[in-house]
Structures are given as structure tokens and as C-alpha cells.
C-alpha positions, 0 to 999 in steps of 0.5 A: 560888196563895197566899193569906195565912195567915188564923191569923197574921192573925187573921181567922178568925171564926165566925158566921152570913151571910146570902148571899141570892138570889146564893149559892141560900140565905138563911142557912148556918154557916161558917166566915169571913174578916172579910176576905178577902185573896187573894195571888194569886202569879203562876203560873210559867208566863206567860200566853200569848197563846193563852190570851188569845185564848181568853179573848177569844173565849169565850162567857161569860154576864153577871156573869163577867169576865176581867180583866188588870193592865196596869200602875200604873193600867191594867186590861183587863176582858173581859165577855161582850159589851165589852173595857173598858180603863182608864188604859193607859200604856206606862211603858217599851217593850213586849216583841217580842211585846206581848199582854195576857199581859205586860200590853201591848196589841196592837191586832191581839190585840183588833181584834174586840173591842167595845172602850171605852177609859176615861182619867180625867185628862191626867196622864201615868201614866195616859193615854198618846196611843198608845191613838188608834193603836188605832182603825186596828185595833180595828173597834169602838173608843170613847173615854171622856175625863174632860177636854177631851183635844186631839184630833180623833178622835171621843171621849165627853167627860164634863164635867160634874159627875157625868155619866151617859152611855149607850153602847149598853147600857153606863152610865157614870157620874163623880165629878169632882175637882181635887185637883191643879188638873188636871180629874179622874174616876172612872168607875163602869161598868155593863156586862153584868151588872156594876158597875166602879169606877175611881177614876182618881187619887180618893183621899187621903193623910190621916186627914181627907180632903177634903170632896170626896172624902168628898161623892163617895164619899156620892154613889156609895153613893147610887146603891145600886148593888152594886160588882163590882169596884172598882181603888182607887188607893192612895197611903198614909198621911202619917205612915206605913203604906199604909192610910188613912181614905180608903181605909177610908171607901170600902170601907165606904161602897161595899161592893164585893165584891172590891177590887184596890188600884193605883196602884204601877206598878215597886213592886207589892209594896206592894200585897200590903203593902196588902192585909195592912194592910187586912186587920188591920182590920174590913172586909168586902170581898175585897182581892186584888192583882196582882204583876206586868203581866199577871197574868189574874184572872177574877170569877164568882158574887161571886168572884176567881181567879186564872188 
């Protein structure tokens, strides 16, 4: 595992943080990151399918999430008690063997998963028809849509202007935007001691974002509720760099504690670019990026490693 060399970056401040009831003590000396931006390389060896079973089957408590980089857009976050999977679309055929090891799902590997599939918008980068095969493997599947999908399976629609469904013990709630004239959402997941977002396509090119998207960014903060985990999708900055005010004004306004940027499917490097971009500037969330499809993270204590 690498991590960005804080001293070229100059990110290493002194100063006094108050952790709370999370870290066990109110006040402690440190030595920090303004920033915290983890390079988590892929290992030389993949992760194998094993693994992955293990991971699914894994008794953990709430508040800890396995969690796998399936392309572009697409994320599998294994909690104590559900497989969430967000935008999956296969951009190419999978490997012989498809497993969340190469970033590919096998309905067989997850059949006993409680499993609920999130797709933002209709766009083909992110919703791809096969997840319907699914459900003649998976025993327990649902299906979270953000548009009218065409279909005569059984799915959980949302809508309306920022929803909030329930299903089971899992809340969802929405922001909606059309940005493109193509009915959109980002989700906000709260699940087993966790707080997922996922912005779906949510997100801006310009130092004056749309009022939309600042109102919707307002709203989520207005929840008050403390991000876990948050898959941004960047899509750069009109007149050059990766990072923009959209970007900066969602961290500062949702505070996740760790954010992992997408959206970047065949051209990964740029989110290492993102996350060294980002960190010159003074946020105060962890950003962490994925290399390649199938990349294992796991979040534990407010905290991201990589597997």
C-alpha cells in the first residue's frame, strides 16, 4: 500500500483535534493531515475469489464495510447484514471466471446475499439490463430505480423530489436532478450503522455551479446526518485541472469521512490526479481512489484500508 508523500505536498499540520465519543478521547496532541489522501495501489497479488467469499460471509458488526470498485461508476459494499451494489455496467465482456475480485459480478458468488441494486439514471454508463438476470440466482434481491425503468420486474422506483423509502431496516433517501433532460438521482443509504452516498451523474464542470445542484447538496447537509462513505463522481473543470467548485463545495458541506471520486471508468489514473489535486487545498475529508476493477477496500472506526 502507498500513500502520498505528505511532506511534498505539504499537508502535515500540528494542532489539537477533538475526536469525540468515536476515537475514546475528547482531546489528544497530533500530529495531522489537513488532508488525508491514501494511494491505495493495488497488491501484486488479485483478490481471490475466496477471499471474496470470506468477506461475504464474515460476521462483522455494524459500522464496518467491505467494499469493491466495480468500474466507472459501480461500487459493491458489503455491510454486516446487505450487499448494496451501485450503477453496475459491464463496459466489456467479463473475465472466464467474473467475481468481485476482478470487479464483475457472478450471480452464483452473491446468491445469499441480502442484496439491494442501486441505479441512478437510464444512462448506459451506468445502468446496464443484465442486473435483472440476477434475481434468478440471488434469493434475496431488490431493485432501487431513480427513473420509470421499462420493466416488468418487481423494482422500488423513486420519483418523486427527494424521496425517503424504507426498506427493511435500510432508509433511502434522493436528490433528483436533469441536468441533461434525463431524470436523475443520487442516493443516500442508511444501513447498519452506516451513511452511503452516491451521486450517480450529480455533479458539475464549472467554478458557478447550478443552482440545483448547490440547493441539493444544501438539502443533504440539512439532514445532518454523518457520510461514512461517499463515491463522487468527477468530471473535472472547464478551463483546466480535475477539482471543482462543485467538488470543493460538496466536501465542505457534507463532511464525509472518507470520499473515493469515480466516474473515470478506462482512465483510473485520474483519480490518483483527483485526489493529489484535492489535497493541495484546505478540506478536511480522506480522499482515497481505486486503481483498477476490483480493488477490496474495507471502512472500520471512521477509517479506510486497503485489502
Amino acid at each position: 500500500m502507498g500513500w502520498v508523500d505528505a511532506d511534498a505536498v505539504g499537508l502535515w499540520t500540528e494542532g489539537k483535534v477533538s475526536y469525540g465519543d468515536n476515537y475514546g478521547s475528547s482531546h489528544m496532541r497530533v500530529i495531522y493531515w489537513t488532508v488525508l489522501v491514501s494511494a491505495l495501489s493495488g497488491s501484486a497479488a488479485a483478490t481471490t475469489a475466496q477471499s471474496v467469499r470470506d468477506c461475504l460471509t464474515a460476521d462483522t458488526g455494524v459500522g464496518i464495510a467491505t467494499f469493491w470498485y466495480i468500474g466507472h461508476a459501480g461500487w459493491a459494499v458489503k455491510t454486516s447484514d446487505h450487499l448494496l451494489i451501485f450503477d453496475y455496467r459491464e463496459s466489456h465482456e467479463p473475465p472466464q471466471e467474473p467475481s468481485l475480485a476482478n470487479g464483475f459480478i457472478d450471480a452464483a458468488e452473491i446468491a445469499d446475499q441480502a442484496t439491494i441494486v442501486f441505479v441512478t439514471h437510464q444512462h448506459g454508463d451506468h445502468y446496464d439490463p443484465k442486473i435483472f438476470q440476477w434475481s434468478d440466482t440471488v434469493r434475496d434481491i431488490r431493485y432501487v430505480f431513480g427513473w420509470n425503468v421499462a420493466t416488468d420486474r418487481e423494482t422500488v422506483r423513486m420519483l418523486g423530489s427527494r424521496e425517503t423509502r424504507e426498506i427493511g431496516a435500510v432508509e433511502i433517501s434522493t436528490i433528483n436532478h436533469e441536468f441533461d433532460g434525463v431524470p436523475e438521482v443520487a442516493f443516500l443509504v442508511t444501513v447498519d450503522g452506516l451513511v452511503i452516498y452516491h451521486s450517480g451523474d450529480h455533479g458539475t464542470v464549472t467554478d458557478d455551479p447550478n443552482p440545483t445542484f448547490v440547493d441539493n447538496i444544501d438539502y443533504l447537509s440539512s439532514l445532518r446526518r454523518q457520510i461514512d462513505l461517499a463515491f463522487v463522481s468527477t468530471f473535472g473543470r472547464i478551463g483546466g485541472g480535475l477539482v471543482n467548485a462543485g467538488d470543493r463545495y460538496t466536501i465542505e458541506k457534507l463532511r464525509p469521512r472518507a470520499l473515493f471520486p469515480m466516474h473515470r471508468g478506462g482512465n483510473e489514473e485520474l483519480y490518483e490526479r483527483f485526489a493529489r489535486e484535492i489535497s493541495r487545498e484546505d478540506v478536511k475529508t480522506a480522499v482515497y481512489y481505486a486503481n483498477r476493477r476490483g480493488d477490496r477496500f474495507t471502512y472500520a472506526g471512521g477509517r479506510v484500508s486497503r485489502k
